[in-house]
C-alpha positions in Angstrom: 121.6 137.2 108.8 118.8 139.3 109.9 117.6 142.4 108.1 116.5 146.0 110.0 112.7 145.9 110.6 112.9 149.9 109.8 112.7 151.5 106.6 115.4 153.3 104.5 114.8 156.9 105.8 111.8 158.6 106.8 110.0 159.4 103.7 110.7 155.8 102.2 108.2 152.8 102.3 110.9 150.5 101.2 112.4 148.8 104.1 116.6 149.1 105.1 118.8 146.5 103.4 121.4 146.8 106.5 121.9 143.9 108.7 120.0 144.1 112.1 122.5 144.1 115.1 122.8 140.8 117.0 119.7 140.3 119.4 117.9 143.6 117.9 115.6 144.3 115.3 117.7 147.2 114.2 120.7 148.1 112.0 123.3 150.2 113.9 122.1 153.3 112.2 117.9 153.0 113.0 119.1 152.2 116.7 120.3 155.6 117.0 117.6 157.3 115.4 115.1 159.0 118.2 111.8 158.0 116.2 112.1 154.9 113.7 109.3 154.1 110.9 109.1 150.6 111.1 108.8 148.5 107.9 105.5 146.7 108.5 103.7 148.9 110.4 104.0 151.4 108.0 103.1 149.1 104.6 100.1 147.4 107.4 101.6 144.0 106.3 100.0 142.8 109.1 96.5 143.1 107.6 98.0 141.8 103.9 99.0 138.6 105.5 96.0 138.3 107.4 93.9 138.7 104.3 95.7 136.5 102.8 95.7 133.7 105.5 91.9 134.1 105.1 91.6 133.5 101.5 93.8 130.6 101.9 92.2 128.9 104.6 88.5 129.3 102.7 90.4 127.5 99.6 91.7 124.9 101.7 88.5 124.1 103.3 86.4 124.1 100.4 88.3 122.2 98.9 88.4 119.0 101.6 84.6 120.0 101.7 84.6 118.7 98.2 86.6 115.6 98.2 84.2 114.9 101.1 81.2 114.5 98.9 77.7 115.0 98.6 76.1 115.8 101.7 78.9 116.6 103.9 76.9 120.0 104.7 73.3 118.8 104.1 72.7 115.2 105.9 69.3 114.5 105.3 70.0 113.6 101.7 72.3 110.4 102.9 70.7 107.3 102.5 72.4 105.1 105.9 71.8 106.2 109.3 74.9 105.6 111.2 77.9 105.0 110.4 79.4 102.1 109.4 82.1 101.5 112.2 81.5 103.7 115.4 77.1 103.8 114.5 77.4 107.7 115.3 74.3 109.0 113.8 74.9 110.8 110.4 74.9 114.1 112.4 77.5 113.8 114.6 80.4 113.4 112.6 82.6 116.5 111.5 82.5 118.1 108.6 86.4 117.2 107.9 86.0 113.4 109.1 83.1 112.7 106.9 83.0 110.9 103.1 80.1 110.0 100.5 79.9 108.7 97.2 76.8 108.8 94.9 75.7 104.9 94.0 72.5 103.7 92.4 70.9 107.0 92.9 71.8 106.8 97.0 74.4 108.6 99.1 76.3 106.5 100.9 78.4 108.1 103.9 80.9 106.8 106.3 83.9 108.2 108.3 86.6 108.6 106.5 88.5 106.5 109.0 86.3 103.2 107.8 86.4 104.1 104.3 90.3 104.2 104.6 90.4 100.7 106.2 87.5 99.3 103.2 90.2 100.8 100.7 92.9 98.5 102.5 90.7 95.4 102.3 91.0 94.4 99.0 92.5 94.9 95.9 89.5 95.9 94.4 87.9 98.0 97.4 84.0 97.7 97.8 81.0 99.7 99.5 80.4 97.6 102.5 76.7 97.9 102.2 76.1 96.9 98.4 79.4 95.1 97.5 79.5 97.4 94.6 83.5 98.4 93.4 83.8 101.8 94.2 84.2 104.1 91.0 87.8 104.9 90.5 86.7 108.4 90.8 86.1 107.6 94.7 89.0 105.8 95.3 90.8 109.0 94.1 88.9 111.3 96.5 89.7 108.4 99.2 93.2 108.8 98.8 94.0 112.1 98.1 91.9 112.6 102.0 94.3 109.8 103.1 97.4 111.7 101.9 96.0 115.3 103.6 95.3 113.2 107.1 99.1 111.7 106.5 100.7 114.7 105.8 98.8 116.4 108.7 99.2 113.8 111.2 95.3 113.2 111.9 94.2 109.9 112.7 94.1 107.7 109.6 92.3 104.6 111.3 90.1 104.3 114.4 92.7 101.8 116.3 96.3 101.5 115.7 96.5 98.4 113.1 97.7 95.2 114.3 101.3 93.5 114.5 102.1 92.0 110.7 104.3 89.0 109.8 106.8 90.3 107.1 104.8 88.3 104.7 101.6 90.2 105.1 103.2 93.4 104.9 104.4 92.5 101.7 101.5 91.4 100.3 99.9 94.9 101.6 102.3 97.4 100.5 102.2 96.1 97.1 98.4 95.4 96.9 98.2 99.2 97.8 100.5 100.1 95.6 98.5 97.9 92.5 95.7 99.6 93.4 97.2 103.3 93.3 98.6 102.2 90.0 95.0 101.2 88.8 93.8 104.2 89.8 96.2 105.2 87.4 95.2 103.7 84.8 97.6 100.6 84.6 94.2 98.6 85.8 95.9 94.8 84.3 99.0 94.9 86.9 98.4 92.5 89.8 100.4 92.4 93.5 102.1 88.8 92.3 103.5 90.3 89.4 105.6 91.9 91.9 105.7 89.4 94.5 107.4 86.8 91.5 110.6 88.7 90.8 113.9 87.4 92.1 116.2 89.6 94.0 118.5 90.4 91.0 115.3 90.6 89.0 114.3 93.5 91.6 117.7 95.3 91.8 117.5 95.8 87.9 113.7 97.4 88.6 115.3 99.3 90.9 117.9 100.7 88.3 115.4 101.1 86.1 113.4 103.1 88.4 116.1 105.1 89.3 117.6 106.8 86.2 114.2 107.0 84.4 113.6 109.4 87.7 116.6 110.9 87.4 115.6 111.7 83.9 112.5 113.7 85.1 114.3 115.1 87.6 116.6 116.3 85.1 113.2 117.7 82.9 112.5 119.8 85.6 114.7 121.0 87.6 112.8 124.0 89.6 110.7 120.9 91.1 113.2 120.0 94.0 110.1 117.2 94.9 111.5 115.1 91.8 115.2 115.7 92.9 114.3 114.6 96.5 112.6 111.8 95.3 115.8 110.6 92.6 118.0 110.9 96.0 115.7 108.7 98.2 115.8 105.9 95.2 119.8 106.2 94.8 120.3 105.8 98.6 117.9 102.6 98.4 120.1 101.2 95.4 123.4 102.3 97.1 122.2 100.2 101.0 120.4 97.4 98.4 122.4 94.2 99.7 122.3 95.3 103.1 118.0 95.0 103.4 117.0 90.9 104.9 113.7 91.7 103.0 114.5 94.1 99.8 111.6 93.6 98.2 109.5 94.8 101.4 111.7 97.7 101.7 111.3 98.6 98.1 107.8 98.4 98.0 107.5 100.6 101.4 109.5 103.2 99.7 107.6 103.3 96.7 104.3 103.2 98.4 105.9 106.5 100.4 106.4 108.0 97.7 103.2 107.8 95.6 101.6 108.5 99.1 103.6 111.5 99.3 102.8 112.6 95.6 99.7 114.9 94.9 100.4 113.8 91.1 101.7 110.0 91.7 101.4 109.0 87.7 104.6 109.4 86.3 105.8 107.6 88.8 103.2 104.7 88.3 104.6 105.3 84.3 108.3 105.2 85.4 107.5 101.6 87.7 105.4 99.9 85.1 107.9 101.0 82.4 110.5 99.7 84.4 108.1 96.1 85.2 108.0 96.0 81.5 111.6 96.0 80.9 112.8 93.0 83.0 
């Protein structure tokens, strides 16, 4: 149901509760008026929401500014001059595609999009140049720009990644997700810890997993995030024995999820708990 555009009479600034009429903007009383004040032209909502998109838009860039690094506005400071994949000079690349990290007194800079693909390289990601382990504190700006590119559908790699046999994709999902978990601070858990478990042994995680997110679901139940994500696990548990490759599809969803989380360690508690447990 629509509601009138106008307001309730014509010394009010409060706007009419009535219903519009279908395919108007009115009620059936303010399309019979001769001269109707309309709701936001008369509050200049208009200019509220456009001060508003304003301030938001400023916070949202400053912020990815920031995840960028050091340097992402002042080049000269970075230590390599091109980057690492495409060798674009340093000043070429946009603002929103670039990424630095401070090591041994030197900025180092690359496109996100290579950064992204170091992070998927290894378990425990390096800079390309030194061989140095990225801080976990970079790894955390790396992924929460991953998760903003995901979310917004901008390019996450330079070329579409290849064709993977079911066993690679296994081994990547849930080296990703080890290293998300580390990141975490669960830094002892390895991919083969996974990789070992038995299908039954991996139904029970799965149970586990479930009702301890249930449980936080239940905890809060204004975040409709945690119910969404309870509902997602309970369909995987109810379609379990139908999956050729459960443990694939299990750690796909789970690597969705803590991809899709801006706050992904209660779920990395609620997993290892539940690794723990078996």
């Amino acid at each position: 149901m629509n509601q009138c555009i106008g307001c309730k009479n014509k010394d009010s600034y409060d706007r009419c509760t009535s219903a519009s009429i279908t395919g108007l903007a009115l009620c059936g009383r303010h399309v019979k008026s001769k001269t109707v004040r309309i709701w936001h032209v008369v509050n200049r909502v208009e200019d509220k929401v456009i001060k508003i998109s304003k301030i938001w838009r400023g916070y949202a860039i400053r912020r990815l500014l920031k995840l960028a690094g050091p340097g992402v506005l002042k080049r000269d400071i970075c230590h390599n001059d091109e980057e690492l994949v495409s060798l674009e000079p340093r000043q070429s690349i946009h603002p929103l595609d670039y990424f630095s990290f401070e090591e041994g007194g030197r900025i180092w800079w690359f496109d996100i999009r290579s950064i992204i693909s170091c992070l998927n390289s290894a378990l425990v990601p390096v800079n390309p140049y030194t061989r140095t382990p990225l801080t976990v504190d970079t790894r955390r700006r790396i992924r929460e720009l991953y998760r903003y590119r995901l979310q917004n559908r901008k390019q996450i790699y330079h070329s579409p990644p290849g064709n993977k046999s079911q066993q690679d994709l296994l081994e990547f999902h849930w080296m990703r997700i080890c290293q998300i978990l580390a990141e975490n601070g669960f830094e002892d858990v390895h991919p083969n810890q996974f990789l070992a478990i038995s299908r039954s042994q991996l139904y029970t995680l799965l149970v586990f997993v479930m009702r301890d997110m249930q449980a936080l679901a239940s905890e809060h139940p204004k975040s409709s995030k945690r119910h969404r994500y309870y509902a997602v696990l309970k369909r995987e548990q109810d379609c379990f024995y139908n999956f050729q490759y459960p443990l694939l599809h299990f750690g796909n969803l789970i690597l969705m999820l803590l991809n899709d989380s801006a706050e992904p360690y209660n779920l990395c508690f609620i997993l290892m708990s539940a690794l723990h447990r078996l």
